[in-house]
C-alpha positions in Angstrom: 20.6 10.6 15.2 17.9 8.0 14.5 15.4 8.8 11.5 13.1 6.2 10.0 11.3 7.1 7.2 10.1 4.1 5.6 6.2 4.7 7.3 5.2 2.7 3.8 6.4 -0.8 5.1 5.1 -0.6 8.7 4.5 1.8 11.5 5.0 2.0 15.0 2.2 0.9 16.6 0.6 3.8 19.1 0.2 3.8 22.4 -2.4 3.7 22.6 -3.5 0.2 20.4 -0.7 -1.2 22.7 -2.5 -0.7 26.2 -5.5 -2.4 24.7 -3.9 -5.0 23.4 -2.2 -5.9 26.7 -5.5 -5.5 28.3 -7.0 -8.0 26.2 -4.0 -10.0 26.7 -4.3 -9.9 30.5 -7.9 -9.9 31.1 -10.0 -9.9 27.7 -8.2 -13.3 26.6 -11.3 -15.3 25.9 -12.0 -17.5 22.9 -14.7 -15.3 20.9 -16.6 -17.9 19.7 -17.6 -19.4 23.0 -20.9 -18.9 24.3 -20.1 -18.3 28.1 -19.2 -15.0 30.0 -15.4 -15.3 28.9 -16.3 -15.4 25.4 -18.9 -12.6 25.0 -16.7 -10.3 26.7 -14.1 -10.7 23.5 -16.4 -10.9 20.9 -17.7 -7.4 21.7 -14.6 -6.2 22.0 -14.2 -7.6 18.0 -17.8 -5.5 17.7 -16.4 -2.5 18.6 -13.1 -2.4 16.9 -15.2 -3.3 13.7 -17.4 -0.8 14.0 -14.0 1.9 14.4 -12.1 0.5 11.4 -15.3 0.4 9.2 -16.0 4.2 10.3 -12.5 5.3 8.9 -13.9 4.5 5.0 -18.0 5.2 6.3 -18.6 1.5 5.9 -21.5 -0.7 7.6 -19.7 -2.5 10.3 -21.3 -5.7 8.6 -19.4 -5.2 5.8 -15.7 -5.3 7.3 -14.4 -8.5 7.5 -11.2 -9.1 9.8 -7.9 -10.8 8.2 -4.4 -11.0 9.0 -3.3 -8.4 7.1 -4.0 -6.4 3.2 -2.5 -9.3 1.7 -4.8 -11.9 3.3 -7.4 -9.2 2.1 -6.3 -8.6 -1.3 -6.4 -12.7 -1.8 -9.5 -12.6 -0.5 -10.7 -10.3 -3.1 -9.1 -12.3 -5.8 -9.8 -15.6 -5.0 -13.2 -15.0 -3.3 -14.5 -13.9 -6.6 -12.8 -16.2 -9.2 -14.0 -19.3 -6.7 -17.6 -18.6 -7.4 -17.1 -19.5 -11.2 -16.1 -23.0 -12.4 -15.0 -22.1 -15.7 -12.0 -19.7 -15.8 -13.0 -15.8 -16.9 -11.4 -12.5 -17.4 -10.0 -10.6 -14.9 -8.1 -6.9 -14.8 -5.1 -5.6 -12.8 -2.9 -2.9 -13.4 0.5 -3.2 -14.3 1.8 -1.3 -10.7 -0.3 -3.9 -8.3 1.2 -5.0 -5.0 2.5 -8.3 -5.3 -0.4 -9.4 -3.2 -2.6 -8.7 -6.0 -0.4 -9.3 -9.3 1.2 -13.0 -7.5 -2.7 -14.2 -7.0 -3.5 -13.0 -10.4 -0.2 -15.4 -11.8 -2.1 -18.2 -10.4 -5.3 -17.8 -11.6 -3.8 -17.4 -15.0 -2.1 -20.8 -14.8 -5.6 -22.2 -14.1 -6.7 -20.8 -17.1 -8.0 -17.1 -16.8 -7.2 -14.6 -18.7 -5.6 -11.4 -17.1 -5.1 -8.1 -18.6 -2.8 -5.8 -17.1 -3.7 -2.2 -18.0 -0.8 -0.3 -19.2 0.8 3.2 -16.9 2.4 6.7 -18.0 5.3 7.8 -17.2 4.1 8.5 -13.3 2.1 5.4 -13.2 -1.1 6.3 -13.5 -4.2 4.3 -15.2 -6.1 5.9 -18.2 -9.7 5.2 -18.0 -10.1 5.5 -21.0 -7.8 1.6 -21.7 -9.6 0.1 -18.7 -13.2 1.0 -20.6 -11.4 -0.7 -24.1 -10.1 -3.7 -21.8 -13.6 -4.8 -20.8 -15.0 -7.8 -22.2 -18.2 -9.8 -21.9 -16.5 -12.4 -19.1 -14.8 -9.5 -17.0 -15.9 -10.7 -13.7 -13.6 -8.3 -11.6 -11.3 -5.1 -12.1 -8.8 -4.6 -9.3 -6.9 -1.2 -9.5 -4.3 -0.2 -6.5 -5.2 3.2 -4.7 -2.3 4.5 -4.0 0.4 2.9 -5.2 3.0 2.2 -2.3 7.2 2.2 -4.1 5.9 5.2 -6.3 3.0 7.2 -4.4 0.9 7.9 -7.4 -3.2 7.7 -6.1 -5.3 6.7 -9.2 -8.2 8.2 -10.2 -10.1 5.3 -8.8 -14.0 7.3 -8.8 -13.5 7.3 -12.9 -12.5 3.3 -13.1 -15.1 2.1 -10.3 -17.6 4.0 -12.3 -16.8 2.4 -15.6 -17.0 -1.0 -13.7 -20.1 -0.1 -12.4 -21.6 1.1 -16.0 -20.2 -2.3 -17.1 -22.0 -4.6 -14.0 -18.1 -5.6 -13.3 -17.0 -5.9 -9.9 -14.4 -3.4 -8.5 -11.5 -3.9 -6.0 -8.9 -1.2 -4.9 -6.3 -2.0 -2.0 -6.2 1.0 -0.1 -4.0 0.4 2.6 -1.3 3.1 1.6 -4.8 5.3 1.4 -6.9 4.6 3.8 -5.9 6.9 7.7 -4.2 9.1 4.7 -6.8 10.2 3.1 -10.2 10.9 3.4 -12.3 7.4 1.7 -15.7 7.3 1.6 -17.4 3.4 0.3 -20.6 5.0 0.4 -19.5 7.7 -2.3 -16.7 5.7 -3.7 -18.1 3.1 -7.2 -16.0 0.4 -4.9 -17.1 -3.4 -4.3 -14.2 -4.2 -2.4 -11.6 -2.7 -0.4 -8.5 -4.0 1.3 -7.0 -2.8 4.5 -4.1 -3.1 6.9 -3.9 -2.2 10.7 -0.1 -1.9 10.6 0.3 1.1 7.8 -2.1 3.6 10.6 -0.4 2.6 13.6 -2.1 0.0 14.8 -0.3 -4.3 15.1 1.0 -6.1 12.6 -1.2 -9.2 11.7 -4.6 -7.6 11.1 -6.5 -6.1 8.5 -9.9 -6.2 7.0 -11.4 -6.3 3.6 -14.5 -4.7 3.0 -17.4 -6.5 1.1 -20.2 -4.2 -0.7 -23.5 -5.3 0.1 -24.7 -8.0 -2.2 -21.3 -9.2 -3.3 -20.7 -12.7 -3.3 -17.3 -14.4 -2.1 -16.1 -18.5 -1.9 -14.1 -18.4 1.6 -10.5 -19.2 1.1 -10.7 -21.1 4.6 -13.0 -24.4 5.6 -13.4 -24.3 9.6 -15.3 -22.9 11.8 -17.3 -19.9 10.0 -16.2 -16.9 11.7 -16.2 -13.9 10.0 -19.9 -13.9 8.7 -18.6 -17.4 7.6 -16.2 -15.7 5.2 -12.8 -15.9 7.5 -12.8 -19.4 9.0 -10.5 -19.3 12.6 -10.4 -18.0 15.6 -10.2 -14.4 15.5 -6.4 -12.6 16.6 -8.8 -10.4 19.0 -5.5 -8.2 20.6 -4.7 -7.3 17.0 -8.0 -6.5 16.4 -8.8 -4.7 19.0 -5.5 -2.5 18.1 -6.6 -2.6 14.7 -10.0 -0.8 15.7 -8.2 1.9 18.1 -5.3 2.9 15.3 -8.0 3.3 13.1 -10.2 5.4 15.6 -7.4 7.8 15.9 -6.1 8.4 12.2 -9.7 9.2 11.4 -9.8 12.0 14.2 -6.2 13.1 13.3 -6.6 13.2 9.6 -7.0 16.3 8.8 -4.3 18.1 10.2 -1.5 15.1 10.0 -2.7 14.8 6.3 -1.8 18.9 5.6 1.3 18.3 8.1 2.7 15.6 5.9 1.9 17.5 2.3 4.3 20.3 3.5 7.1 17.9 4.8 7.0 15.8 1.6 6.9 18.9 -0.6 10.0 20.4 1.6 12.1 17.1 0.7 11.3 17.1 -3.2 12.0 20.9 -3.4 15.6 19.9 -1.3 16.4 17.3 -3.7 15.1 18.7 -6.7 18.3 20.5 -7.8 20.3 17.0 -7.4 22.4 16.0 -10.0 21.1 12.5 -11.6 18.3 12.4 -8.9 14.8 12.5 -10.2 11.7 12.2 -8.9 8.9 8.9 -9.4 5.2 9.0 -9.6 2.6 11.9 -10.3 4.1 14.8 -8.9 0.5 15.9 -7.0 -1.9 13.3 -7.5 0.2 11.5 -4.5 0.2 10.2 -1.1 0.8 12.8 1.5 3.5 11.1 3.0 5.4 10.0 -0.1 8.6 11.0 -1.7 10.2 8.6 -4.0 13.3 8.9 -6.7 15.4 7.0 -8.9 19.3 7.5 -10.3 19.2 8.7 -14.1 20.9 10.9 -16.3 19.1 14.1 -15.7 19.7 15.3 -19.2 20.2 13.4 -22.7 24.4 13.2 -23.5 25.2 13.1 -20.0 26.7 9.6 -18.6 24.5 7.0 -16.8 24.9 6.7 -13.4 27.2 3.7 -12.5 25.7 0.6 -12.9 27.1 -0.4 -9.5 25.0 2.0 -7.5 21.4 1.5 -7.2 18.7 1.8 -4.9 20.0 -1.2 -2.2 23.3 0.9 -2.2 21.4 4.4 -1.3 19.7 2.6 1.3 22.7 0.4 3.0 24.5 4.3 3.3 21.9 5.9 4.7 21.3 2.9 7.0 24.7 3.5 8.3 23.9 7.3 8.3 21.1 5.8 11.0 18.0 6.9 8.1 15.7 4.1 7.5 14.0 4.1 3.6 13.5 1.5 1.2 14.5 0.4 -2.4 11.8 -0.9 -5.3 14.3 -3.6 -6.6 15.1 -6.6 -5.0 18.1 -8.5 -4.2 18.2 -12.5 -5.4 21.2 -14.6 -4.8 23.7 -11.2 -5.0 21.8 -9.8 -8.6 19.8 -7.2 -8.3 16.7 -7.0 -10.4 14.7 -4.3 -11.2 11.6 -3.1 -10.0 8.6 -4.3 -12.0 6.6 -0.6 -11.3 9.5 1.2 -12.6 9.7 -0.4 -16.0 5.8 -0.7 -16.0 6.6 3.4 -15.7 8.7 3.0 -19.2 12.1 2.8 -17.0 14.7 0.9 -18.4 16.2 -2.0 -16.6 18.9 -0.5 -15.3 17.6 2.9 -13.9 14.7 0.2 -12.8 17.0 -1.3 -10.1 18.1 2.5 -9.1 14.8 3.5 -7.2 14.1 4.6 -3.4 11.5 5.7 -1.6 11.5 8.2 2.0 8.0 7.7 3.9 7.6 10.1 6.4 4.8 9.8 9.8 4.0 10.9 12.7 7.3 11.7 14.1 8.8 12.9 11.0 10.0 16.6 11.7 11.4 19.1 9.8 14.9 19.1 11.1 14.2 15.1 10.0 13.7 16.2 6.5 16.7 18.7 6.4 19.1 16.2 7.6 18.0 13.4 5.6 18.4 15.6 2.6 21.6 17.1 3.2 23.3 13.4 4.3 21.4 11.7 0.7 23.9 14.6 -0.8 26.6 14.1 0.6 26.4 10.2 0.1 25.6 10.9 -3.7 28.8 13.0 -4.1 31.0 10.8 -2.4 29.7 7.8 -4.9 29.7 9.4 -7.8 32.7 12.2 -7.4 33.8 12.7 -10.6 30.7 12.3 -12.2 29.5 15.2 -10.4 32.2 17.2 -10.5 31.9 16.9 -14.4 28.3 18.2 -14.1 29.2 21.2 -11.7 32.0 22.0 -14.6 
């Protein structure tokens, strides 16, 4: 039995996106920049797919402009804005970004800006309240994660974009755990700008899009040819595109009914595991991702042992791998150490449980049955690792 559940790092790409993308492959292949026949046949097929990804967050097609992925987009953000201003300013992340947005704000801070990472509780979430104290006169941007993708926490991102907007401070959030998910709205939403990526709804990998409020002003990160509304120099990647903008037709049509699907899959799982020995849950319990169930190896009660030091997230995953279950793990591995996940001690995790994390993401073809096995094997691996731990416990 074969059961991935890591739908958080990429999914398969429909059916769908893929006969399009052969078709534009096959026939459709022509430079969109060129003037002749050839040409205008593939930049209307870049029309039309912009017009489907910006309807999936009620943008005006005008306002999506196509990347090569949600980090390209998130950079774009980032960079776009802090190029407009010669002298370095103030800028505002949280402490559970994406790499894509806490690595560009690194940089920016060895060229002299200032950067304030707003603290997170316990399940990662932002408190208004310290983004409003964190403003200063020479904030020039506040970019806050939707829904953050190790833990699944969504933030309560109409509260922050309004306090930007009170403040006449730009606001980013990178929705591209969100956005397919849940329902997102730019026209309701106190957003500026807004990252996402084709290959978290289905669609190829090597697309995405960052929208751009009206009246928001970005420095391209690319000299060339001025495609893109002369914001995304290069020739577009019109097959990805193309899948991009039929991935993100479908997810809006599907929502609904995948979104309340998903809830009672991910709330089976949790109620499974909740009665496992050292296994806790991560991240706001409801204010979540539909699709996300995450944990991390700690003593589930003060006095009791610690888990052993030897078995952390990487391990969980490398057993279920060979249990033929795809997840993931928040730490990472450098030359043989393990380190631990920067979101889990932004949490207040210590270093060690902070290498002990996993997350399951479930999609489309998750099943029930998927969810019962997956459970039942993640049990079965955890009391042959820690035996006589457990067996204490169950004393």
């Amino acid at each position: 039995m074969q059961i991935y559940l890591d739908y958080s790092a990429t999914t398969p790409p429909r059916p769908e996106a893929i006969a399009a993308m052969q078709q534009v492959f096959t026939k459709q292949w022509g430079n969109p920049s060129s003037l002749h026949t050839w040409g205008n046949r593939t930049a209307t097929l870049i029309e039309v797919a912009r017009k489907k990804v910006a309807s999936l967050v009620n943008a005006l097609p005008e306002s999506i402009i196509f990347t090569s992925g949600g980090t390209e987009a998130d950079n774009m953000a980032i960079m776009g804005i802090a190029r407009c201003y010669q002298n370095p300013q103030h800028i505002i992340i949280s402490s559970v970004e994406h790499s894509a947005i806490s690595e560009p704000a690194k940089m920016l801070e060895n060229w002299g800006w200032q950067v304030t990472r707003l603290p997170v509780d316990r399940q990662a979430r932002v408190d208004p309240y310290q983004l409003q104290a964190a403003l200063q006169p020479n904030t020039v941007l506040v970019s806050v994660i939707y829904g953050q993708s190790e833990v699944g926490t969504l933030q309560p991102i109409e509260k922050l974009g309004n306090i930007c907007r009170a403040h006449r401070v730009l606001f980013h959030t990178d929705a591209v755990q969100v956005a397919g998910r849940l329902p997102v709205d730019v026209q309701k939403l106190p957003v500026d700008l807004l990252s996402l990526s084709s290959h978290k709804i289905y669609g190829p990998q090597g697309a995405g899009a960052l929208y751009i409020r009206e009246g928001v002003e970005l420095v391209p990160l690319l000299a060339g040819g001025g495609q893109e509304l002369k914001l995304r120099s290069g020739t577009q990647a019109v097959a990805a595109i193309v899948g991009f903008g039929i991935a993100a037709e479908l997810a809006l049509d599907e929502m609904i009914p995948e979104r309340l699907r998903l809830i009672k899959l991910r709330d089976r799982l949790f109620e499974q595991m909740a009665d496992t020995p050292y296994m806790i849950a991560t991240g706001d319990r409801w204010q979540r991702l539909p699709h996300h169930v995450s944990f991390c190896l700690v003593p589930p009660e003060p006095g009791i042992a610690k888990t052993d030091d030897n078995i952390t997230g990487k391990t969980l995953v490398r057993q279920l791998n060979l249990a033929g279950i795809g997840i993931s793990a928040g730490s990472a591995c450098h030359s043989g150490k393990v380190t631990p996940s920067p979101i889990l001690l932004a949490m207040g995790y210590t270093e060690n449980t902070a290498t002990k994390g996993i997350r399951l993401t479930l999609g489309r073809e998750t099943t029930e049955a998927d969810i019962d096995w997956t459970a039942m094997v993640l049990k079965q691996i955890l009391s042959r690792l820690m035996p006589k731990r457990l067996a204490i416990l169950n004393c």
